[in-house]
OpenMM code with the backbone's topology and positions (N, CA, C; nanometers):
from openmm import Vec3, app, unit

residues = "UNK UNK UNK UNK UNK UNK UNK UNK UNK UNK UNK UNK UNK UNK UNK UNK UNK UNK UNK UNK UNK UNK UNK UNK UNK UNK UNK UNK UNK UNK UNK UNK UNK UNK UNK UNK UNK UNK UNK UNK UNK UNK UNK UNK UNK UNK UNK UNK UNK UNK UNK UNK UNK UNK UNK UNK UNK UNK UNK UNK UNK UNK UNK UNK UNK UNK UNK UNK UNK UNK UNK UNK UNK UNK UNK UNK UNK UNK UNK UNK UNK UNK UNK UNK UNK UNK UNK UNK UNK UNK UNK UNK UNK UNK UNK UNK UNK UNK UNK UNK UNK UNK UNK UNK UNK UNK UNK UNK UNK UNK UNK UNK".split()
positions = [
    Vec3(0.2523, -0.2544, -1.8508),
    Vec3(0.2187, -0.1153, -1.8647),
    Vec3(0.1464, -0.0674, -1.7388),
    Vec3(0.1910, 0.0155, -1.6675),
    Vec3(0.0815, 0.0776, -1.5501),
    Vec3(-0.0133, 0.1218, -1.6066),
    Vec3(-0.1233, 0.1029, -1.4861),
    Vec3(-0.2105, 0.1419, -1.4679),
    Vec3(-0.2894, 0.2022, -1.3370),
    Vec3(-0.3714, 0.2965, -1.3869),
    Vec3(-0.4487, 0.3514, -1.2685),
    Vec3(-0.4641, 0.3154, -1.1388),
    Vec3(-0.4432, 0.3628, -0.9834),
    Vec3(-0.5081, 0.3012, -0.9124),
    Vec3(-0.6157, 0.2255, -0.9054),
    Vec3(-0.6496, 0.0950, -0.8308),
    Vec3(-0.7990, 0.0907, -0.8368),
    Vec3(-0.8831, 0.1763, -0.6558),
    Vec3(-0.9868, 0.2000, -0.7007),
    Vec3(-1.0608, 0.2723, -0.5575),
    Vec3(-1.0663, 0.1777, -0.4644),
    Vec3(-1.0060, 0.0488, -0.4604),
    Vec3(-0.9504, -0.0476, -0.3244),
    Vec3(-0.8189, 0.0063, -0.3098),
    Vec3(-0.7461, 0.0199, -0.4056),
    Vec3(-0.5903, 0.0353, -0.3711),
    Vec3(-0.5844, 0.1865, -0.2864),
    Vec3(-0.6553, 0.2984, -0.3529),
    Vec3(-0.6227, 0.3945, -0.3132),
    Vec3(-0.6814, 0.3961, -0.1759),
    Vec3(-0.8064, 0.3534, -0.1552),
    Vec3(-0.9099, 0.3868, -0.0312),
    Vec3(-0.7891, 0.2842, 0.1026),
    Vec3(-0.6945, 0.1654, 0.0748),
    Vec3(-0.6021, 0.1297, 0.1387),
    Vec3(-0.4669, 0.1652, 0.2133),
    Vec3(-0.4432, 0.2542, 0.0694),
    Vec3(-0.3201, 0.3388, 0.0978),
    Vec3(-0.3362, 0.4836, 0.1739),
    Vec3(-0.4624, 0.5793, 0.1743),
    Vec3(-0.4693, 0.6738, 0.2662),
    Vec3(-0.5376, 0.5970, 0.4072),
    Vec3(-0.5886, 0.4694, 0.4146),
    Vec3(-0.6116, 0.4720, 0.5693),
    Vec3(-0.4487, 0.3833, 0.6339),
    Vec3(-0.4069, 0.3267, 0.5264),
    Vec3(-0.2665, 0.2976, 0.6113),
    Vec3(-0.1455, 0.4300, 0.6642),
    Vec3(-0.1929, 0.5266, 0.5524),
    Vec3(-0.0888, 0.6551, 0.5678),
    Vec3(-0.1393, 0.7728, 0.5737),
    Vec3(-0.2304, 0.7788, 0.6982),
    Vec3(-0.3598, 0.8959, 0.7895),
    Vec3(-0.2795, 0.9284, 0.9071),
    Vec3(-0.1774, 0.8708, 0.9129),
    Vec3(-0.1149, 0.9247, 1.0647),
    Vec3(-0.0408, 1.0622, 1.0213),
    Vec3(-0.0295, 1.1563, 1.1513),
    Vec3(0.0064, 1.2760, 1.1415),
    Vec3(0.1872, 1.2825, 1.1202),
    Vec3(0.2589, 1.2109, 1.1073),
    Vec3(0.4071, 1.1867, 1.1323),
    Vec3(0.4125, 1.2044, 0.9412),
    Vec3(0.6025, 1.2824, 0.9704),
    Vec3(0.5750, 1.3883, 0.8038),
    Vec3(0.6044, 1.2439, 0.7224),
    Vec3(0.6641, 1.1469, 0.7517),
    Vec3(0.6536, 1.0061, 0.6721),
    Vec3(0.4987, 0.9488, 0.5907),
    Vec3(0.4090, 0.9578, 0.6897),
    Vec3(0.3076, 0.9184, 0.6454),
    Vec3(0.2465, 1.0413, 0.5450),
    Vec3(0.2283, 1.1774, 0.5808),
    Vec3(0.2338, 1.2598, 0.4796),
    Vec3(0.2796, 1.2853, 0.3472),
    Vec3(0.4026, 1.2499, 0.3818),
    Vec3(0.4707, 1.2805, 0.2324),
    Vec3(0.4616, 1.1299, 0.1433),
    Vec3(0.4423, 1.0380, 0.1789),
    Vec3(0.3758, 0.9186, 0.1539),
    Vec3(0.2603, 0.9506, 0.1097),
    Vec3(0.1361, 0.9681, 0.1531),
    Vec3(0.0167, 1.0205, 0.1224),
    Vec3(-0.0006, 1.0990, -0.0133),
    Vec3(0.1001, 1.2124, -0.0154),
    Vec3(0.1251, 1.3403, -0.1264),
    Vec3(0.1478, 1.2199, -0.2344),
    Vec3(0.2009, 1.1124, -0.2368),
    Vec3(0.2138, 1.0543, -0.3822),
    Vec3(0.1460, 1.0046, -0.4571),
    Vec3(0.0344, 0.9695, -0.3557),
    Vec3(-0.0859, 0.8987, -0.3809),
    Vec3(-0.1381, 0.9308, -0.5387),
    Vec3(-0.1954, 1.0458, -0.4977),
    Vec3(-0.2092, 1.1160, -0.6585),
    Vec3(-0.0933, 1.1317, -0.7808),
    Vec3(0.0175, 1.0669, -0.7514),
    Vec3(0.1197, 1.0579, -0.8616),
    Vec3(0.1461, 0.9421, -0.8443),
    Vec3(0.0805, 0.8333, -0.8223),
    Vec3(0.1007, 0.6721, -0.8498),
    Vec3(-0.0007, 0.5586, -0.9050),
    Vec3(0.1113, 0.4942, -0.9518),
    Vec3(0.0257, 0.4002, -1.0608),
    Vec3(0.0530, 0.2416, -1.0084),
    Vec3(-0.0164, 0.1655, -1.1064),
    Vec3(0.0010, 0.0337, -1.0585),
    Vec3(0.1282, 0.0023, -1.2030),
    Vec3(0.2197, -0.0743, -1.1188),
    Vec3(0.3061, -0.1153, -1.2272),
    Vec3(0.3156, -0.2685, -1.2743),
    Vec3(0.2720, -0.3128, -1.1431),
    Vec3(0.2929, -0.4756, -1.1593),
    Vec3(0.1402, -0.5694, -1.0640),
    Vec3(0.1703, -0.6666, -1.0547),
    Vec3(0.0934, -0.7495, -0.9743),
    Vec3(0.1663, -0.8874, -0.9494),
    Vec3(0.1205, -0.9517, -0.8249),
    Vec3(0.1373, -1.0511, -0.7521),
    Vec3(0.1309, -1.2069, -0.8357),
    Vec3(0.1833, -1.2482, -0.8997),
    Vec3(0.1286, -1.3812, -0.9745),
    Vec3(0.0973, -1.5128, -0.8739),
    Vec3(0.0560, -1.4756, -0.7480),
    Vec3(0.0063, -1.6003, -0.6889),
    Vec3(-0.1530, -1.5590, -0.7061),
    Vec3(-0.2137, -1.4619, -0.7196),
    Vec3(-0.3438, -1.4211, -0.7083),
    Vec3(-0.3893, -1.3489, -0.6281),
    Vec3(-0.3037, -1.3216, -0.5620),
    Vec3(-0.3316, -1.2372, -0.4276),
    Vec3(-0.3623, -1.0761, -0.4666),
    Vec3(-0.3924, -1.0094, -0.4038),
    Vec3(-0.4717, -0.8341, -0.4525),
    Vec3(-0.3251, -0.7587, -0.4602),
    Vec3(-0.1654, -0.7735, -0.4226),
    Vec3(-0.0785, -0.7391, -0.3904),
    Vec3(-0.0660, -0.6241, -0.5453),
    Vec3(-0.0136, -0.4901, -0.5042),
    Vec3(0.0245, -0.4744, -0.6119),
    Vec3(0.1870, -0.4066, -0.6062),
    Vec3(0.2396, -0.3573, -0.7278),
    Vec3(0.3672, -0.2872, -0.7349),
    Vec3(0.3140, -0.1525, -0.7818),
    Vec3(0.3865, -0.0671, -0.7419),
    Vec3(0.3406, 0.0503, -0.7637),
    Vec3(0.4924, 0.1573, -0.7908),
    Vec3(0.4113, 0.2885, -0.8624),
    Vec3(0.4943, 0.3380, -0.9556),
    Vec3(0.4569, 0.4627, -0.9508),
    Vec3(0.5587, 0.5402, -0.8501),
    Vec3(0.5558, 0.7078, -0.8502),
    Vec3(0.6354, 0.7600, -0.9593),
    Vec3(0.5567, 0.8685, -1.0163),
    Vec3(0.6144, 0.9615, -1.0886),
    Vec3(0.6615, 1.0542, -1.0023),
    Vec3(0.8262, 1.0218, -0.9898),
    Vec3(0.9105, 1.0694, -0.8997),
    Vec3(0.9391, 1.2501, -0.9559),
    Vec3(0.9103, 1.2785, -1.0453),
    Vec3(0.9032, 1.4017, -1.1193),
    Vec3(0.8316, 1.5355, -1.0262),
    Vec3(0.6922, 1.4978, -1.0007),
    Vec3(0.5550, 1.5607, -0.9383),
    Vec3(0.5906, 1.5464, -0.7698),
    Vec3(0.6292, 1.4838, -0.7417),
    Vec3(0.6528, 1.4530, -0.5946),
    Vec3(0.7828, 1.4203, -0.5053),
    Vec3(0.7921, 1.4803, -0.4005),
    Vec3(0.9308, 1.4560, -0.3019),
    Vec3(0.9146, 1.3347, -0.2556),
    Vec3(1.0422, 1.2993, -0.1993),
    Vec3(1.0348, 1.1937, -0.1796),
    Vec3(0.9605, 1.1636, -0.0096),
    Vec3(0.9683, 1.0587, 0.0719),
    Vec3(0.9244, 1.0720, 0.1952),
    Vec3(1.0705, 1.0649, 0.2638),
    Vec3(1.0504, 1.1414, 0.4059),
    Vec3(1.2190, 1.1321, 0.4660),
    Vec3(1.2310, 1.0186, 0.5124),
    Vec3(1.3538, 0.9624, 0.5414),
    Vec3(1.4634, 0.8540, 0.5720),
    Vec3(1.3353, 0.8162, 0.6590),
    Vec3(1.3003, 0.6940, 0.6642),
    Vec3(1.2371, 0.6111, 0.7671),
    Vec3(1.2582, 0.3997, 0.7297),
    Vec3(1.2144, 0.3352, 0.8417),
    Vec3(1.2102, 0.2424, 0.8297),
    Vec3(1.1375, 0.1414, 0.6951),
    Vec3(1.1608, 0.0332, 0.6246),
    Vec3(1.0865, -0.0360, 0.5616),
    Vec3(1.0629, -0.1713, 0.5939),
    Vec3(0.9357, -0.2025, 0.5823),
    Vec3(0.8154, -0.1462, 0.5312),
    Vec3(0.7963, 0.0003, 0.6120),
    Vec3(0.7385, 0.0423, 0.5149),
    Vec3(0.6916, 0.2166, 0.6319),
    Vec3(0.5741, 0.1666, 0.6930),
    Vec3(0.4832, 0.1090, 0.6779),
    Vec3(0.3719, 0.0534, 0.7245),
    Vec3(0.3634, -0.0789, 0.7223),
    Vec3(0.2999, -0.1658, 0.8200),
    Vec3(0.3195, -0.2872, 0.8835),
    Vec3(0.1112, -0.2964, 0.9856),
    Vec3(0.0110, -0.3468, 0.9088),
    Vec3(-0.0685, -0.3520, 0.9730),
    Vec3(-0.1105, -0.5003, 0.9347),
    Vec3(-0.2423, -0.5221, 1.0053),
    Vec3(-0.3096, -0.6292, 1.0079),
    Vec3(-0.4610, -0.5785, 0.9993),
    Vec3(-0.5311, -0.7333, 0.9136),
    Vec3(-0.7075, -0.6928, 0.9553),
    Vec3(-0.7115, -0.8554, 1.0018),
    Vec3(-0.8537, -0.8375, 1.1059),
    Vec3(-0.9170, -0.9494, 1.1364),
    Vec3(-1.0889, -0.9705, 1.0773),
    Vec3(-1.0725, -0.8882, 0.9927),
    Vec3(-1.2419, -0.8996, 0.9436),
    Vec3(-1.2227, -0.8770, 0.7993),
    Vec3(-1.2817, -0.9327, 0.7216),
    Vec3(-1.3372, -1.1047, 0.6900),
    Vec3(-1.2194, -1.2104, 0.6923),
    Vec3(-1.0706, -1.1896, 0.6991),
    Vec3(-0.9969, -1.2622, 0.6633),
    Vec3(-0.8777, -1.2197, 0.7737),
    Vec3(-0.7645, -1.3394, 0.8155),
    Vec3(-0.7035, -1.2972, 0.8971),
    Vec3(-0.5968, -1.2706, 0.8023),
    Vec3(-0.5086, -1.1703, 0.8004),
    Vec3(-0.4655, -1.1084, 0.7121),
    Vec3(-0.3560, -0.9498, 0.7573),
    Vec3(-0.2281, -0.9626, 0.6763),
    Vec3(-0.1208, -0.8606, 0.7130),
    Vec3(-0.0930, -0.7895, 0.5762),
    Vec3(-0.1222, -0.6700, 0.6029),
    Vec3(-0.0929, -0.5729, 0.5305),
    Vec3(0.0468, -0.4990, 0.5028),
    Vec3(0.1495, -0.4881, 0.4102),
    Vec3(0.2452, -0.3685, 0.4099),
    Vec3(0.2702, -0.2727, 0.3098),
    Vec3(0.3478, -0.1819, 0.3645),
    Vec3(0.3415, -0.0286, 0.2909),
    Vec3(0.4856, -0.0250, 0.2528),
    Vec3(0.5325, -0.0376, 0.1365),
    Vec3(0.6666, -0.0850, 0.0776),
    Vec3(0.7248, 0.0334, 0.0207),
    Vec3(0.8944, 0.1002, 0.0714),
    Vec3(0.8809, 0.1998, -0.0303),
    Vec3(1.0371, 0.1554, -0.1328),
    Vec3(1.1010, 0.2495, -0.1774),
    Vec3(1.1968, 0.2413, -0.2185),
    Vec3(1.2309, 0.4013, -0.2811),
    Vec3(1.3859, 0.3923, -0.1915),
    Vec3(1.4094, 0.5136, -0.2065),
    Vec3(1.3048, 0.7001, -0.1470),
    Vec3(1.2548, 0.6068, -0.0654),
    Vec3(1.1160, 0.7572, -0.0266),
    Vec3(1.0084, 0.7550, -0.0568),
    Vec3(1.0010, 0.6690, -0.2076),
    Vec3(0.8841, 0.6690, -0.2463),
    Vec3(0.8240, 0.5413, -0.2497),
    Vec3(0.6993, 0.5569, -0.2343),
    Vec3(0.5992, 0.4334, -0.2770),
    Vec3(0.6184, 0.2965, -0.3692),
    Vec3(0.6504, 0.1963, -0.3134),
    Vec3(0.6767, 0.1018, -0.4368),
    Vec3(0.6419, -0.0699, -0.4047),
    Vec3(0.4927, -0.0575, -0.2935),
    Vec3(0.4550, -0.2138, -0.3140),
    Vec3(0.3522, -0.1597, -0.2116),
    Vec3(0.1938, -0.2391, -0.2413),
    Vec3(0.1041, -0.2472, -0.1259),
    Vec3(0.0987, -0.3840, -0.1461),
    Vec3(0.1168, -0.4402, -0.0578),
    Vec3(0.1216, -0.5854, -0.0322),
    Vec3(0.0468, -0.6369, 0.0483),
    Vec3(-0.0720, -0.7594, 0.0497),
    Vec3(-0.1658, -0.8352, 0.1875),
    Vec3(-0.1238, -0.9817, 0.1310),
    Vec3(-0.1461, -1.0205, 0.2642),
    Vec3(-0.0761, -1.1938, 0.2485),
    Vec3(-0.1453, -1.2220, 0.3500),
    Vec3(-0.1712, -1.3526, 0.3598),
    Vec3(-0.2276, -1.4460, 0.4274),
    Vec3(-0.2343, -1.5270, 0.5394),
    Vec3(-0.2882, -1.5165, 0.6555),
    Vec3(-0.2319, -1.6669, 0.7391),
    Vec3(-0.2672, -1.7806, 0.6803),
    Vec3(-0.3869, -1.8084, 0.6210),
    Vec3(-0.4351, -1.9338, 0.5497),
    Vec3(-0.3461, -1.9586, 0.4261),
    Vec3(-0.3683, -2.0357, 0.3883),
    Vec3(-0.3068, -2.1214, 0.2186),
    Vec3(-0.3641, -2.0403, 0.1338),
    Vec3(-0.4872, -1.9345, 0.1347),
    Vec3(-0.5607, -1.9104, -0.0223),
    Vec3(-0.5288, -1.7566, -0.0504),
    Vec3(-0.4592, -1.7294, -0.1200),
    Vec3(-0.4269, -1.5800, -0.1235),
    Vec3(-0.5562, -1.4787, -0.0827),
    Vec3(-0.5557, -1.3813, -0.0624),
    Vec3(-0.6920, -1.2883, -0.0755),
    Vec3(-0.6627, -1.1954, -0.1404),
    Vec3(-0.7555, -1.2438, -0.2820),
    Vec3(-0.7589, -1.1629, -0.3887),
    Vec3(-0.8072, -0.9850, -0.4067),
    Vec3(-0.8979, -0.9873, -0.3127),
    Vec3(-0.9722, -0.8263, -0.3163),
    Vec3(-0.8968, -0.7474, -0.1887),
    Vec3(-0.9164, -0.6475, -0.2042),
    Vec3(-0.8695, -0.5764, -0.0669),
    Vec3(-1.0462, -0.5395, 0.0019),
    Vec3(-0.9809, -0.5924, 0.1772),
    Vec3(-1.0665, -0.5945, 0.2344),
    Vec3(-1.0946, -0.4149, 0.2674),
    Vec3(-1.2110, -0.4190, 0.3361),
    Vec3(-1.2700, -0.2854, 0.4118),
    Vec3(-1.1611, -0.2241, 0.4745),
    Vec3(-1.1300, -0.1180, 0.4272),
    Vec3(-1.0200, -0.0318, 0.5111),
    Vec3(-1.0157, 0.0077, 0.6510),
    Vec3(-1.1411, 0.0246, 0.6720),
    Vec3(-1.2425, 0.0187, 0.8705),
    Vec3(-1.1770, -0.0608, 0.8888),
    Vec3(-1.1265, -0.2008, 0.8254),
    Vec3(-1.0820, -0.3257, 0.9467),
    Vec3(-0.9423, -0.3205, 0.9606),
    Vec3(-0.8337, -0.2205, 0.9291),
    Vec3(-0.7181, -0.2289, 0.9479),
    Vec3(-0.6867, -0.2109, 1.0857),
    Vec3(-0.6099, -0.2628, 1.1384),
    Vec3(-0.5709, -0.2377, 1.3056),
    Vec3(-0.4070, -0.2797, 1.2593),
    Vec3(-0.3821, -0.1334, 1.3509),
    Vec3(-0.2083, -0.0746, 1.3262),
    Vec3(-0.1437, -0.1396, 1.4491),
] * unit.nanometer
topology = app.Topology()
chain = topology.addChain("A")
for resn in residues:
    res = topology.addResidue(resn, chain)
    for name in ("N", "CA", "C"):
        topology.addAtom(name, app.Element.getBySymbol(name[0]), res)
């Protein structure tokens, strides 16, 4: 059953999709019409996510992942911005080490 963003997921998804390009915008606009649908069963913070395609356009034709970052603080660690079909449909972080990372780190530490 979805559920709510959590205030890691969301505070993740507007600093990955703050750039001025209408992709990251119309990406952004869904924010407020998305839910969590699934999760990662290794343990990792990864989630699936679930626009109510109803309330919102889609984002135009662009590459996937639409977003592709990294953090180096607290954990070395790669971030992506997953869509399907235009819209929003995976925030995903994975690991260089063996131990998943369960929380989402400080959004300050993303480097694009």
């Amino acid at each position: 059953m979805a559920e709510p963003l959590s205030p890691e997921v969301t505070a993740t998804l507007r600093a990955l999709l703050a750039g001025p390009d209408p992709v990251s915008g119309a990406l952004s606009a869904q924010i407020p019409h998305t839910r969590v649908s699934g999760r990662c069963g290794c343990g990792c913070a990864t989630v699936d996510l679930e626009v109510d395609r109803t309330s919102v356009a889609p984002a135009p034709p662009h590459d996937n992942p639409a977003v592709d970052a990294g953090y180096t603080d607290p954990h070395w660690a790669g971030v992506l911005v997953c869509t399907d079909d235009g819209y929003l449909s995976l925030l995903e972080i994975y690991s260089v080490s063996d131990e998943p990372i369960s929380t989402w780190p400080d959004p300050r530490f993303i480097e694009r």
